[in-house]
mmJSON file of the N, C-alpha and C atoms, coordinates in Angstrom:
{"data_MODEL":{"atom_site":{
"group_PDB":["ATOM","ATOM","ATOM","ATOM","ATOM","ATOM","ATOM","ATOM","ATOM","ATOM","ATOM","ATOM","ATOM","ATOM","ATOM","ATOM","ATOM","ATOM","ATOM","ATOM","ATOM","ATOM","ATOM","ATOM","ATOM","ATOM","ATOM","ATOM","ATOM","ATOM","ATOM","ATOM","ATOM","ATOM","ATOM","ATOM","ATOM","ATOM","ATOM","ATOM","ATOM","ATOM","ATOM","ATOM","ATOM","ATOM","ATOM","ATOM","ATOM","ATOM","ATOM","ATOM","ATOM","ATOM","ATOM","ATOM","ATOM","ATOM","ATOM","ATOM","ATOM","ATOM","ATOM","ATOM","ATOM","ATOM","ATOM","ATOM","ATOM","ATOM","ATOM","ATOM","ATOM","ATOM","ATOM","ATOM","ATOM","ATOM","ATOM","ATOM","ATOM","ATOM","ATOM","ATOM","ATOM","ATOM","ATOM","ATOM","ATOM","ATOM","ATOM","ATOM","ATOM","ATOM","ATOM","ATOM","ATOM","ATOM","ATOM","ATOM","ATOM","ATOM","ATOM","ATOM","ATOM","ATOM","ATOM","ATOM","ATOM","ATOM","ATOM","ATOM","ATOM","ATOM","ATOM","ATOM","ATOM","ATOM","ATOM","ATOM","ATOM","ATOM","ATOM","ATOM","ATOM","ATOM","ATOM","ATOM","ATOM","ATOM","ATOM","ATOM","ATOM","ATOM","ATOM","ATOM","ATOM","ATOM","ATOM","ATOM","ATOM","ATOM","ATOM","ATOM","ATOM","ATOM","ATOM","ATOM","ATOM","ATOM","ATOM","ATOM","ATOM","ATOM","ATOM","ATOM","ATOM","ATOM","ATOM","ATOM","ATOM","ATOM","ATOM","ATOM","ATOM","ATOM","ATOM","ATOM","ATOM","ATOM","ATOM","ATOM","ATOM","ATOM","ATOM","ATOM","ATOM","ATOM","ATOM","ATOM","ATOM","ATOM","ATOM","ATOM","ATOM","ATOM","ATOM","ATOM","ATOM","ATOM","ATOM","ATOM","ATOM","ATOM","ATOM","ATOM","ATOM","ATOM","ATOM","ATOM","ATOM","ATOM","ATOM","ATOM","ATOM","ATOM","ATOM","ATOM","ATOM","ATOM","ATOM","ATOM","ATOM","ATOM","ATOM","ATOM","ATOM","ATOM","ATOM","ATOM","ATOM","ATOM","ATOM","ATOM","ATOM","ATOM","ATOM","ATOM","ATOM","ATOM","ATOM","ATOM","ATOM","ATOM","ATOM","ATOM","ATOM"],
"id":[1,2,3,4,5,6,7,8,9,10,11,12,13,14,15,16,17,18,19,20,21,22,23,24,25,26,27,28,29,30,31,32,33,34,35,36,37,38,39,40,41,42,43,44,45,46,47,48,49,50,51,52,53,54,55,56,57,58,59,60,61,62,63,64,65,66,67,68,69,70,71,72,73,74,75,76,77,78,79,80,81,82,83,84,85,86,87,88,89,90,91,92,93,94,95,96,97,98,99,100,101,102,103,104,105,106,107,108,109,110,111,112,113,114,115,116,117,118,119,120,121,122,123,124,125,126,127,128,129,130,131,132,133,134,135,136,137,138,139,140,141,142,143,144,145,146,147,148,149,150,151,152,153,154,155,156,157,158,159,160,161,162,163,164,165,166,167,168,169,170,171,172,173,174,175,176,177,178,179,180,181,182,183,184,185,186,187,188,189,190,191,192,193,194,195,196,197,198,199,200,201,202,203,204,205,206,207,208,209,210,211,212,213,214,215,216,217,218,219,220,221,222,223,224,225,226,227,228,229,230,231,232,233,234,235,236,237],
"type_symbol":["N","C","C","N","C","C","N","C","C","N","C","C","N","C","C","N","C","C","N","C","C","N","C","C","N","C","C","N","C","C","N","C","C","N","C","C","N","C","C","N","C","C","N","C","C","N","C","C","N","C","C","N","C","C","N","C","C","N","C","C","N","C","C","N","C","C","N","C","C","N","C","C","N","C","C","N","C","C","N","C","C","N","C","C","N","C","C","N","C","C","N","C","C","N","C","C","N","C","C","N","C","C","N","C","C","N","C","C","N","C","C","N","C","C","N","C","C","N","C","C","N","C","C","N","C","C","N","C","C","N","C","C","N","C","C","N","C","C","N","C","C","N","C","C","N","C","C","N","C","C","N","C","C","N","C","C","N","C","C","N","C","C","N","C","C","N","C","C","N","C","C","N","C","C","N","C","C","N","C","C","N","C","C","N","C","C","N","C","C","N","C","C","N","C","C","N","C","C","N","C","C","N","C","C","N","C","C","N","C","C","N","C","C","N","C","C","N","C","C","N","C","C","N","C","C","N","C","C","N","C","C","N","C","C","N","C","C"],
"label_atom_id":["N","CA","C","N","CA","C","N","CA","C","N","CA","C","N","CA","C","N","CA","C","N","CA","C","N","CA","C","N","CA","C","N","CA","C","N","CA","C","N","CA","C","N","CA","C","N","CA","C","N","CA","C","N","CA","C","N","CA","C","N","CA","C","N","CA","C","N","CA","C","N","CA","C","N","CA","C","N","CA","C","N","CA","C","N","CA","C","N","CA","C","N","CA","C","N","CA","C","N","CA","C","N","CA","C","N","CA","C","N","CA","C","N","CA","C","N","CA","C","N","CA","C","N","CA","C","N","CA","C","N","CA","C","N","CA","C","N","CA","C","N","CA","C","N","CA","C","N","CA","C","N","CA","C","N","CA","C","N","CA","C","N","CA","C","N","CA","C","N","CA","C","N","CA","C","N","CA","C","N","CA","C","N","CA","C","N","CA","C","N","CA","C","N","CA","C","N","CA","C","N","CA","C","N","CA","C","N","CA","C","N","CA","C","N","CA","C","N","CA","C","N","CA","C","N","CA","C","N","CA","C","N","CA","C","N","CA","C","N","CA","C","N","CA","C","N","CA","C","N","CA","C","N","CA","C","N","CA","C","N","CA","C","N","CA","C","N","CA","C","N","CA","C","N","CA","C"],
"label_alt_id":[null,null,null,null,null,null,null,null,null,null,null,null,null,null,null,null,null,null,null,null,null,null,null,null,null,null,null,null,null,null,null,null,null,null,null,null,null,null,null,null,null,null,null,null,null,null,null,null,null,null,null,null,null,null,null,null,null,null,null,null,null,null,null,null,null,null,null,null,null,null,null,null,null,null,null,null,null,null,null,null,null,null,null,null,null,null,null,null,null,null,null,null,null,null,null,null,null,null,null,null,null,null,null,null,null,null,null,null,null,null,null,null,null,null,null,null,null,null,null,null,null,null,null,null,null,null,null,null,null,null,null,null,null,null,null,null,null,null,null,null,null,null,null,null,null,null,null,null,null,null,null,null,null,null,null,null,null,null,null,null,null,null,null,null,null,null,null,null,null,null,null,null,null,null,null,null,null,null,null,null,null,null,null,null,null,null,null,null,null,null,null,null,null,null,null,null,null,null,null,null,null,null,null,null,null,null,null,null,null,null,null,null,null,null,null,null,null,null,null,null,null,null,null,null,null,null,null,null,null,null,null,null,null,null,null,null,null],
"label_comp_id":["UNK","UNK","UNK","UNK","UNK","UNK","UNK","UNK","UNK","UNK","UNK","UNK","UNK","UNK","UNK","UNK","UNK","UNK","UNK","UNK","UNK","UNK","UNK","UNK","UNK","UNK","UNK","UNK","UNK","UNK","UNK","UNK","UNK","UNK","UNK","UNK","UNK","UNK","UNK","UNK","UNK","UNK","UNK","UNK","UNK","UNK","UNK","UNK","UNK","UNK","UNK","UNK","UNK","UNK","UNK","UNK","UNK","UNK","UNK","UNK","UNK","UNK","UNK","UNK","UNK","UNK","UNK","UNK","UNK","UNK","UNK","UNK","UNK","UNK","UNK","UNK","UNK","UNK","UNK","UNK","UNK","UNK","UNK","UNK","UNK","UNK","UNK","UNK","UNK","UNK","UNK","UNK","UNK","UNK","UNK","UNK","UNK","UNK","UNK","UNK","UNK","UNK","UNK","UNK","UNK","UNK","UNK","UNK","UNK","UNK","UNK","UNK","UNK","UNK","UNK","UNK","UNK","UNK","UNK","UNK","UNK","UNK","UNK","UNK","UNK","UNK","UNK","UNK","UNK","UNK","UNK","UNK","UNK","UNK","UNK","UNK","UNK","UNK","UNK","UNK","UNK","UNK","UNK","UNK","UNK","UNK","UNK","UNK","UNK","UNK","UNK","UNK","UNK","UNK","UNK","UNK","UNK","UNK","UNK","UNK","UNK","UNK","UNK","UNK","UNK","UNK","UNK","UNK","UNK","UNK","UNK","UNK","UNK","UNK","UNK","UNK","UNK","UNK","UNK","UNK","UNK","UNK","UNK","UNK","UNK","UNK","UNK","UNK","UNK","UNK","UNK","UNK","UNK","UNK","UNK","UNK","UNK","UNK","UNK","UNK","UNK","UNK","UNK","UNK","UNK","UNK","UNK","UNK","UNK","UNK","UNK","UNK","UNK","UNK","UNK","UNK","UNK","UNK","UNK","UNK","UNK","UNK","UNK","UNK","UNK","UNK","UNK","UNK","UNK","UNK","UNK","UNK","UNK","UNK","UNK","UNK","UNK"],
"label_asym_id":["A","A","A","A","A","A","A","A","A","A","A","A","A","A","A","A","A","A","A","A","A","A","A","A","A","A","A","A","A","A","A","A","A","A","A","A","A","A","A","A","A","A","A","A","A","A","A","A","A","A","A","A","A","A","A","A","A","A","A","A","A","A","A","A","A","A","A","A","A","A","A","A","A","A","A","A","A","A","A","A","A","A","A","A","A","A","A","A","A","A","A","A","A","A","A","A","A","A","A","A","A","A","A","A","A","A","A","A","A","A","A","A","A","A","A","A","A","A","A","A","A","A","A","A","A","A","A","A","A","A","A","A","A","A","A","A","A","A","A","A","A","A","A","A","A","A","A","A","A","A","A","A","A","A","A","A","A","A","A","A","A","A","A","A","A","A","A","A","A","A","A","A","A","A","A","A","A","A","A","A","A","A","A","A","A","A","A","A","A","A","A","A","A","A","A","A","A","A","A","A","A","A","A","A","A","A","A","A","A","A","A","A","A","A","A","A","A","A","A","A","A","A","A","A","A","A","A","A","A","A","A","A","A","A","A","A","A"],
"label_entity_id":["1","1","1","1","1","1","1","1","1","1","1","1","1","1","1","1","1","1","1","1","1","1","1","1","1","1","1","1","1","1","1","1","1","1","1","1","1","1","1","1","1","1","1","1","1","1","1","1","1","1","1","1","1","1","1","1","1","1","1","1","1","1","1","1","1","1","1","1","1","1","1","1","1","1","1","1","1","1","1","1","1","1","1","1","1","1","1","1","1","1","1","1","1","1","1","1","1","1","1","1","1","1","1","1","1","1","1","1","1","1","1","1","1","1","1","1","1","1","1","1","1","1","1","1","1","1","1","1","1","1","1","1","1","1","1","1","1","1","1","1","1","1","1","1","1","1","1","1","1","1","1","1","1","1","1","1","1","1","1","1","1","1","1","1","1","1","1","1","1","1","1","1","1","1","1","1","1","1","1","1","1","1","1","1","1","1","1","1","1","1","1","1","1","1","1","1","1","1","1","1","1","1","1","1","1","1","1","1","1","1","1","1","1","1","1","1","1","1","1","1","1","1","1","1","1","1","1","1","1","1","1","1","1","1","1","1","1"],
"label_seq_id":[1,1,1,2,2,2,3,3,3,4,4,4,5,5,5,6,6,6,7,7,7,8,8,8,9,9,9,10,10,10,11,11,11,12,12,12,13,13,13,14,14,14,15,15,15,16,16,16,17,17,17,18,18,18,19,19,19,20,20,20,21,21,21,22,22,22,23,23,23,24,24,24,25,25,25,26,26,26,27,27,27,28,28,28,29,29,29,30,30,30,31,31,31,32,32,32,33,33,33,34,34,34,35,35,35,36,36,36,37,37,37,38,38,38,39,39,39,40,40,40,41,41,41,42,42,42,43,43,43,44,44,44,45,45,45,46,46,46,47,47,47,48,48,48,49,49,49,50,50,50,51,51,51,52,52,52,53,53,53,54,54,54,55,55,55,56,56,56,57,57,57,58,58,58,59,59,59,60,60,60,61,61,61,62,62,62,63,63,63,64,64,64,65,65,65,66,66,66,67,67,67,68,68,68,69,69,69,70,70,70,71,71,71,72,72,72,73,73,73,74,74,74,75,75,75,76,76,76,77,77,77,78,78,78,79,79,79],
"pdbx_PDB_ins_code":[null,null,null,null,null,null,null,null,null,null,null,null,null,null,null,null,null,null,null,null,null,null,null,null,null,null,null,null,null,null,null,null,null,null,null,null,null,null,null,null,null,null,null,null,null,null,null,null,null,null,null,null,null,null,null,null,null,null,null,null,null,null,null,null,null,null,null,null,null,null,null,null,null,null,null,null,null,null,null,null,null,null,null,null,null,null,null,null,null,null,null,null,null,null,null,null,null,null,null,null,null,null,null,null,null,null,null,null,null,null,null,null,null,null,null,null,null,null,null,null,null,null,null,null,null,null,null,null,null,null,null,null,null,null,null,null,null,null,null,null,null,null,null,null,null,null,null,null,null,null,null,null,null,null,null,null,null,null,null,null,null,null,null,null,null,null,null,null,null,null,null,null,null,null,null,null,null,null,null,null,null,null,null,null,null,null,null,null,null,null,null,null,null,null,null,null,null,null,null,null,null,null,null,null,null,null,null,null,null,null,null,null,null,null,null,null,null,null,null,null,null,null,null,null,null,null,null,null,null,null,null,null,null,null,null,null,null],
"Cartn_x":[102.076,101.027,101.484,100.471,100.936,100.201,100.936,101.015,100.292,99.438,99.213,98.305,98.657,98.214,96.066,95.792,94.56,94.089,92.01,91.928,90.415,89.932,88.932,87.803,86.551,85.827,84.404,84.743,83.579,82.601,83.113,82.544,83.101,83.764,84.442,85.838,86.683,88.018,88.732,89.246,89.825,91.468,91.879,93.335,93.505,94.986,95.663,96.633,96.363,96.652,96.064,95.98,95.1,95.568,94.599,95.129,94.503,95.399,95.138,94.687,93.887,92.901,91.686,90.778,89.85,89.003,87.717,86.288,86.654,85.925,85.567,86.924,87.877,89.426,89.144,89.614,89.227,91.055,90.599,91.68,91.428,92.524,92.638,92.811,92.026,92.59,92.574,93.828,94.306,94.422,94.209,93.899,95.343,96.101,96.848,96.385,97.281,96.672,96.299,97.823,97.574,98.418,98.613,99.08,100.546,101.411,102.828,103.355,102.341,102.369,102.181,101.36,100.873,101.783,102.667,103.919,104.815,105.085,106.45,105.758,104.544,103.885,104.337,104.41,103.878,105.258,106.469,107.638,108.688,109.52,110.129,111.56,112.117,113.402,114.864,115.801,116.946,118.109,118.952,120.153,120.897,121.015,121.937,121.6,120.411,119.544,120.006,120.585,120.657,121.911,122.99,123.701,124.909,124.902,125.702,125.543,124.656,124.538,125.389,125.825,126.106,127.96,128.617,130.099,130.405,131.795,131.745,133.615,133.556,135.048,136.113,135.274,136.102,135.772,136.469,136.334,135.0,135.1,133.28,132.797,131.625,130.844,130.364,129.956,129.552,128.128,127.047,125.783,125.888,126.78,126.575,126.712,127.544,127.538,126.364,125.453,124.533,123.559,123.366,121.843,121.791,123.998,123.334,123.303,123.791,122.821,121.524,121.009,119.155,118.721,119.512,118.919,119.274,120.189,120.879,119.818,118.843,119.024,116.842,116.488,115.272,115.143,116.229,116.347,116.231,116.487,117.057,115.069,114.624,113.335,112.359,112.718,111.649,111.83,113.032,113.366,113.248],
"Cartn_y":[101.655,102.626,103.682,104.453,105.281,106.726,107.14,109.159,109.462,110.424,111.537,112.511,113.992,115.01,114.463,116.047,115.867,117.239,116.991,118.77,117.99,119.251,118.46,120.059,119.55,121.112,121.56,120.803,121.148,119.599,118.844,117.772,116.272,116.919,115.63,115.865,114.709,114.524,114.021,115.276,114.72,114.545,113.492,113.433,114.147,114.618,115.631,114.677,113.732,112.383,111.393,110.382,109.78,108.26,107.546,106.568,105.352,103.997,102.718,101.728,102.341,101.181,100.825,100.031,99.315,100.05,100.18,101.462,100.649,101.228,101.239,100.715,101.3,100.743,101.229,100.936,101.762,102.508,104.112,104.745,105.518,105.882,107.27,108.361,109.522,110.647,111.157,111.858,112.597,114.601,115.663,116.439,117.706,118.368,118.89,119.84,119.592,120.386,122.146,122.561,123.506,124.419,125.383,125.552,125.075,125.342,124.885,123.733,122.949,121.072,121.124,121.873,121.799,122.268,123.514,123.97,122.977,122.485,121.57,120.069,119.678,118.005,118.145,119.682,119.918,119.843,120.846,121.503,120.61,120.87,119.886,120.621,119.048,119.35,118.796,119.535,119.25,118.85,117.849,117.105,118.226,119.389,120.68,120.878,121.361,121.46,120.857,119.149,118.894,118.043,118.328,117.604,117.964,119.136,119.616,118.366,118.161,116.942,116.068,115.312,114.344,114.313,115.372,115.442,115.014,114.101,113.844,114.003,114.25,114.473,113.179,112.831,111.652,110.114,108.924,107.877,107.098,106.28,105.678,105.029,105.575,104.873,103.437,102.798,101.185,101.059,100.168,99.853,99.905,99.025,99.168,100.511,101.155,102.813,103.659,103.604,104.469,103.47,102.237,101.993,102.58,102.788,103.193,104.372,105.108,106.696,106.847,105.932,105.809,105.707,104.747,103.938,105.123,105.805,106.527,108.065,108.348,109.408,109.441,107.844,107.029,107.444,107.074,107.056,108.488,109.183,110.988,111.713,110.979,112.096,111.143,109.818,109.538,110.087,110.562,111.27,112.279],
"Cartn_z":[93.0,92.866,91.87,91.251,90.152,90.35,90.43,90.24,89.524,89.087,88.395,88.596,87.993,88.856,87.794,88.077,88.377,88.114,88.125,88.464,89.061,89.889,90.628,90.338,89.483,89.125,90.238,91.273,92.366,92.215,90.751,90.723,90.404,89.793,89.334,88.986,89.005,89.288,87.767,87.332,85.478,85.588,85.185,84.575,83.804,84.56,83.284,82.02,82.086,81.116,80.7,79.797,79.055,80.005,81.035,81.349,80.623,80.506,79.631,80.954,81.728,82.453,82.498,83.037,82.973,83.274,82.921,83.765,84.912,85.914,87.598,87.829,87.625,87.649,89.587,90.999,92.348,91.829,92.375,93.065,93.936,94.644,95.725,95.161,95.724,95.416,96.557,96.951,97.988,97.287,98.01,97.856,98.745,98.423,99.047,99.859,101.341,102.19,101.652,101.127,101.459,99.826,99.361,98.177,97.996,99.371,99.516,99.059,99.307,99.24,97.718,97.167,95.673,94.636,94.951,94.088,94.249,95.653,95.534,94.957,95.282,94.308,92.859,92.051,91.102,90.452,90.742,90.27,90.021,88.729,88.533,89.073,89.685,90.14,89.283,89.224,88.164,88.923,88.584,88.822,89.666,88.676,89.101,90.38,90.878,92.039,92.864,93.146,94.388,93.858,93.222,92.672,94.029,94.573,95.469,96.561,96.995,98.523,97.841,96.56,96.983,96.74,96.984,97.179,98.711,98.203,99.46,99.703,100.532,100.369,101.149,101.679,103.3,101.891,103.08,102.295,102.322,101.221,100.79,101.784,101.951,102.505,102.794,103.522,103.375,103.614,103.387,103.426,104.833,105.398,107.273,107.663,107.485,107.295,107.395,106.311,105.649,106.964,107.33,108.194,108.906,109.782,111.06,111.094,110.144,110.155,110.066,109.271,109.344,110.952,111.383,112.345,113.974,113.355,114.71,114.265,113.002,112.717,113.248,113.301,113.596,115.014,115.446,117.488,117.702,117.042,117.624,117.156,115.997,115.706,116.677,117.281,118.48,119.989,120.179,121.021,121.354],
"occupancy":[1.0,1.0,1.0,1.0,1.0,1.0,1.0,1.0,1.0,1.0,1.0,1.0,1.0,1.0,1.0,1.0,1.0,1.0,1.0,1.0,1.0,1.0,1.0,1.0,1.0,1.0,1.0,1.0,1.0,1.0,1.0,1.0,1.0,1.0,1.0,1.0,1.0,1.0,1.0,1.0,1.0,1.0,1.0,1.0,1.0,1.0,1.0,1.0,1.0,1.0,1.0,1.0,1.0,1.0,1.0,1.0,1.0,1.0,1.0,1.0,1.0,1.0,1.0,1.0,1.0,1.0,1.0,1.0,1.0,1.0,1.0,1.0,1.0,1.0,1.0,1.0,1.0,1.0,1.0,1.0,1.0,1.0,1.0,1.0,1.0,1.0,1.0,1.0,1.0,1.0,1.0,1.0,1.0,1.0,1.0,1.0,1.0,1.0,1.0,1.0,1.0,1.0,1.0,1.0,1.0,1.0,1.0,1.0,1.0,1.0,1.0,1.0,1.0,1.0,1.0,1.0,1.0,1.0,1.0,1.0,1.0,1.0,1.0,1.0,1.0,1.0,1.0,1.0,1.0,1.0,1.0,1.0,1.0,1.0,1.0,1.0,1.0,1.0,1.0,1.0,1.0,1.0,1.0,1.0,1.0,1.0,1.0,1.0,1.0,1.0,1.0,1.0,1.0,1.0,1.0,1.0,1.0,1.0,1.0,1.0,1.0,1.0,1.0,1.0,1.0,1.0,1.0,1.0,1.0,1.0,1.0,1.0,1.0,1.0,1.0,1.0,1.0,1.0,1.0,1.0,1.0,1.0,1.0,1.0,1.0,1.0,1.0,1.0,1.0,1.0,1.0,1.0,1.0,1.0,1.0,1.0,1.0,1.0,1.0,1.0,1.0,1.0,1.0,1.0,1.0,1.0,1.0,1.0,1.0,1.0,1.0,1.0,1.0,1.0,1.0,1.0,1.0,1.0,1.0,1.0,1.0,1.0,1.0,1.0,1.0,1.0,1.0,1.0,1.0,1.0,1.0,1.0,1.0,1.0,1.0,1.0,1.0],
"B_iso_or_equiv":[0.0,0.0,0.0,0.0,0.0,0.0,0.0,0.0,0.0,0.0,0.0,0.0,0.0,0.0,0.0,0.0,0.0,0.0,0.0,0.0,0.0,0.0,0.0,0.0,0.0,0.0,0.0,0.0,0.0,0.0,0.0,0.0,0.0,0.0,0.0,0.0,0.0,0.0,0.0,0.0,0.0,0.0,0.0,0.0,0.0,0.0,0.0,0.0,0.0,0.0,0.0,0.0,0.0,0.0,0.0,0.0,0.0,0.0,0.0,0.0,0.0,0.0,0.0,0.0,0.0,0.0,0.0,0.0,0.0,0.0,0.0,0.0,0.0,0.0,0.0,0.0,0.0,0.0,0.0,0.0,0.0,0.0,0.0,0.0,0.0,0.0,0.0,0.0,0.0,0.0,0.0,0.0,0.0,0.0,0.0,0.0,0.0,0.0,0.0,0.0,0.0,0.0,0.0,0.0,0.0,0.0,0.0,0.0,0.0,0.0,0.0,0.0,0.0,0.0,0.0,0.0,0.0,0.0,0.0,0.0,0.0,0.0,0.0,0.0,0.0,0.0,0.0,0.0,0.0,0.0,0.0,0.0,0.0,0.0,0.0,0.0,0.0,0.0,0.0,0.0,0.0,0.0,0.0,0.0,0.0,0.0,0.0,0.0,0.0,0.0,0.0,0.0,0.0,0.0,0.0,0.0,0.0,0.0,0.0,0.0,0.0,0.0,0.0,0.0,0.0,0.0,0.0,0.0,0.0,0.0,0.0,0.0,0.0,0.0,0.0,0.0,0.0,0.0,0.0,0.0,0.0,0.0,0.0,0.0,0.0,0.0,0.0,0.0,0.0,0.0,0.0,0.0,0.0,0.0,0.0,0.0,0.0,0.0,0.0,0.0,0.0,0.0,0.0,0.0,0.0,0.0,0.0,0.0,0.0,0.0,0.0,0.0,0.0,0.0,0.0,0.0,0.0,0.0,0.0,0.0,0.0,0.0,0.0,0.0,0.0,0.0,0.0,0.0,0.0,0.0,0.0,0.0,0.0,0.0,0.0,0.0,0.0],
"pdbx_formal_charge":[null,null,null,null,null,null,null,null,null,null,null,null,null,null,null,null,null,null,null,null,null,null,null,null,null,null,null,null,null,null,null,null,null,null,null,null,null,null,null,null,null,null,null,null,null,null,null,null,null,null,null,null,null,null,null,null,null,null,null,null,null,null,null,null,null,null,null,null,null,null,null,null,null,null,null,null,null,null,null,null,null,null,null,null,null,null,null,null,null,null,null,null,null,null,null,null,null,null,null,null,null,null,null,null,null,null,null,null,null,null,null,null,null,null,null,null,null,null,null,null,null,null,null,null,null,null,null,null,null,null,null,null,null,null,null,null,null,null,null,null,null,null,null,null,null,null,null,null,null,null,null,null,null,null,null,null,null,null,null,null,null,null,null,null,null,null,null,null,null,null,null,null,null,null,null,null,null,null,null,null,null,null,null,null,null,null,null,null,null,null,null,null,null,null,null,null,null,null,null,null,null,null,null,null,null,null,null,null,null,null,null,null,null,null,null,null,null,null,null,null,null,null,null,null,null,null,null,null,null,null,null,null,null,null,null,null,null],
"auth_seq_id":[1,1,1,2,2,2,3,3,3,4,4,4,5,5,5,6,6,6,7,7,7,8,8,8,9,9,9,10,10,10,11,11,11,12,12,12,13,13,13,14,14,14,15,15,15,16,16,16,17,17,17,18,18,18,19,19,19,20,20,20,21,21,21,22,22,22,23,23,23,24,24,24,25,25,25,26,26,26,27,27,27,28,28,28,29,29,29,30,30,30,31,31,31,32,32,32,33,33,33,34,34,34,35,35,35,36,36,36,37,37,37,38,38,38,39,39,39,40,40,40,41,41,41,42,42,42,43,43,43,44,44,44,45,45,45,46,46,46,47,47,47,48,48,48,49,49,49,50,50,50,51,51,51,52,52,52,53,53,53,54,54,54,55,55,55,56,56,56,57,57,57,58,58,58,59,59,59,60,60,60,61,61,61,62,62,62,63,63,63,64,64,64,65,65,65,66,66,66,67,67,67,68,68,68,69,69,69,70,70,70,71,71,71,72,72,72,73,73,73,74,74,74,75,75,75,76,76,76,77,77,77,78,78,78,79,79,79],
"auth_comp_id":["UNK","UNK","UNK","UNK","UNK","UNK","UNK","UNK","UNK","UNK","UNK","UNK","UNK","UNK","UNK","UNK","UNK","UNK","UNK","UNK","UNK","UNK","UNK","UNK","UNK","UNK","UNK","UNK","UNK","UNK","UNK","UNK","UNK","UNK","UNK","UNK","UNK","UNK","UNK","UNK","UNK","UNK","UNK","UNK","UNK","UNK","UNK","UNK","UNK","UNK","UNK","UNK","UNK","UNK","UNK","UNK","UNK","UNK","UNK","UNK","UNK","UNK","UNK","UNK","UNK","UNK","UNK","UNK","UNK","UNK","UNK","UNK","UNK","UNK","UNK","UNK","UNK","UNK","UNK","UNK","UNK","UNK","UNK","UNK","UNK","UNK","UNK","UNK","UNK","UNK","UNK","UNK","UNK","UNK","UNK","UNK","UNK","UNK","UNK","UNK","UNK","UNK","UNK","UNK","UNK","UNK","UNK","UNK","UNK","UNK","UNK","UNK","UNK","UNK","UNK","UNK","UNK","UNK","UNK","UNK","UNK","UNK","UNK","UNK","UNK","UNK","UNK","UNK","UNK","UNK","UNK","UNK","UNK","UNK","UNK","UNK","UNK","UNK","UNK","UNK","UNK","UNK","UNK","UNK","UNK","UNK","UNK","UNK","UNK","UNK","UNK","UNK","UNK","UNK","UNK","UNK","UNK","UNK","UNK","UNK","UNK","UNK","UNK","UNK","UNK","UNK","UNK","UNK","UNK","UNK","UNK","UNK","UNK","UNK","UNK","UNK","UNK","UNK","UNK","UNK","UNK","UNK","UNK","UNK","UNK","UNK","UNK","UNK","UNK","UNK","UNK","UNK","UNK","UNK","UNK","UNK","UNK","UNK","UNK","UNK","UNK","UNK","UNK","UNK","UNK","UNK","UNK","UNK","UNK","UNK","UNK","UNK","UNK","UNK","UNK","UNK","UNK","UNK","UNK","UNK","UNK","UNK","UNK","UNK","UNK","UNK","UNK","UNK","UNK","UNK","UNK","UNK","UNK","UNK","UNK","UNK","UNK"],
"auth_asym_id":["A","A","A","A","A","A","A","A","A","A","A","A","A","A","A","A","A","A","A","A","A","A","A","A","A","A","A","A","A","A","A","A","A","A","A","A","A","A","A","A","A","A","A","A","A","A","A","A","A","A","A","A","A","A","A","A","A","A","A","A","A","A","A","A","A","A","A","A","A","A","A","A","A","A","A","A","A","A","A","A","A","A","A","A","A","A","A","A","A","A","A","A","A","A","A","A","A","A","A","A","A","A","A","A","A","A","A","A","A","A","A","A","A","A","A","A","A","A","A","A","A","A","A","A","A","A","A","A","A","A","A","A","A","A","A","A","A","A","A","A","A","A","A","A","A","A","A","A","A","A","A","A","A","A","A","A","A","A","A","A","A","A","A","A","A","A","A","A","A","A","A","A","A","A","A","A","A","A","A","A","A","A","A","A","A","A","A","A","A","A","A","A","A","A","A","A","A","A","A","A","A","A","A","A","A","A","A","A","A","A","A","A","A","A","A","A","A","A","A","A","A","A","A","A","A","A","A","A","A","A","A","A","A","A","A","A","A"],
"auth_atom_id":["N","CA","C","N","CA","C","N","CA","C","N","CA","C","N","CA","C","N","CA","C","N","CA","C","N","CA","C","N","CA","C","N","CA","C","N","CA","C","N","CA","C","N","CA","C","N","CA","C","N","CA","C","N","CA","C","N","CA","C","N","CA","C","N","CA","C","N","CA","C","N","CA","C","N","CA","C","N","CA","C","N","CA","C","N","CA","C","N","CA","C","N","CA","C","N","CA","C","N","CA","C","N","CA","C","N","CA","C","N","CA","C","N","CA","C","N","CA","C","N","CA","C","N","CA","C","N","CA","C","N","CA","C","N","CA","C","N","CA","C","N","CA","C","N","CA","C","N","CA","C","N","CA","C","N","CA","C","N","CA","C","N","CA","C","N","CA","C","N","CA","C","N","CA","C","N","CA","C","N","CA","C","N","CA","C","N","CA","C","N","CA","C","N","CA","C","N","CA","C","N","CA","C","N","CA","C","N","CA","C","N","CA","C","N","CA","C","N","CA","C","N","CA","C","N","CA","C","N","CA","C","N","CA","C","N","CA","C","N","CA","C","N","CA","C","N","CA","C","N","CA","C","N","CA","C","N","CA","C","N","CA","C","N","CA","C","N","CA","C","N","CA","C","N","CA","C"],
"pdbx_PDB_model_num":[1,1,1,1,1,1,1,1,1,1,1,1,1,1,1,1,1,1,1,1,1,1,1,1,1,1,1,1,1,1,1,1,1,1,1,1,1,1,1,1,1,1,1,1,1,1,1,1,1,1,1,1,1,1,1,1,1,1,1,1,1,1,1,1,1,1,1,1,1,1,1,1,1,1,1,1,1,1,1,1,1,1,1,1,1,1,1,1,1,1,1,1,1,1,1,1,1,1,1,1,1,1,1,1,1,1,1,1,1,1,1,1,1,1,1,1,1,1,1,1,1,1,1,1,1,1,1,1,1,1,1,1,1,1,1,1,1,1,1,1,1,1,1,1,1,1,1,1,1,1,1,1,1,1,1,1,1,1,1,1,1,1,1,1,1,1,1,1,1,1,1,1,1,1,1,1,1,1,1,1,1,1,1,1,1,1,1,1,1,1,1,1,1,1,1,1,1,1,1,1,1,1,1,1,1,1,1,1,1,1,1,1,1,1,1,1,1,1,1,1,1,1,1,1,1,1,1,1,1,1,1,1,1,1,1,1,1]
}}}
């Protein structure tokens, strides 16, 4: 599926980009709840920004590793 923002004038719904598809191409448009949702949809985020999470100081990780944190981290938000 493909992204792009939008502006909606009480009538109709314009790309803020020139898209290369077909007339009556079907899409969704979803609408942000609220302005919060709309600064962070909108704002661009930089390497620098979240470059801190990924130091790690202990030894590497393994794929079996990383599931069962998903999987242990799955059990705790149904709980």
């Amino acid at each position: 599926m493909r992204e792009i923002e939008g502006v909606y004038d009480g009538e109709t719904v314009r790309p803020l980009e020139k898209l290369d598809v077909k007339p009556n191409t079907r899409v969704i448009i979803m609408f942000p709840v609220d302005k919060e949702r709309s600064r962070a949809a909108t704002a661009q985020t930089r390497l620098e920004d979240v470059a801190g999470c990924l130091y790690n100081d202990g030894p590497a990780r393994t794929l079996d590793d990383m599931e069962a944190a998903i999987e242990r981290g799955a059990r705790e938000r149904r709980s």
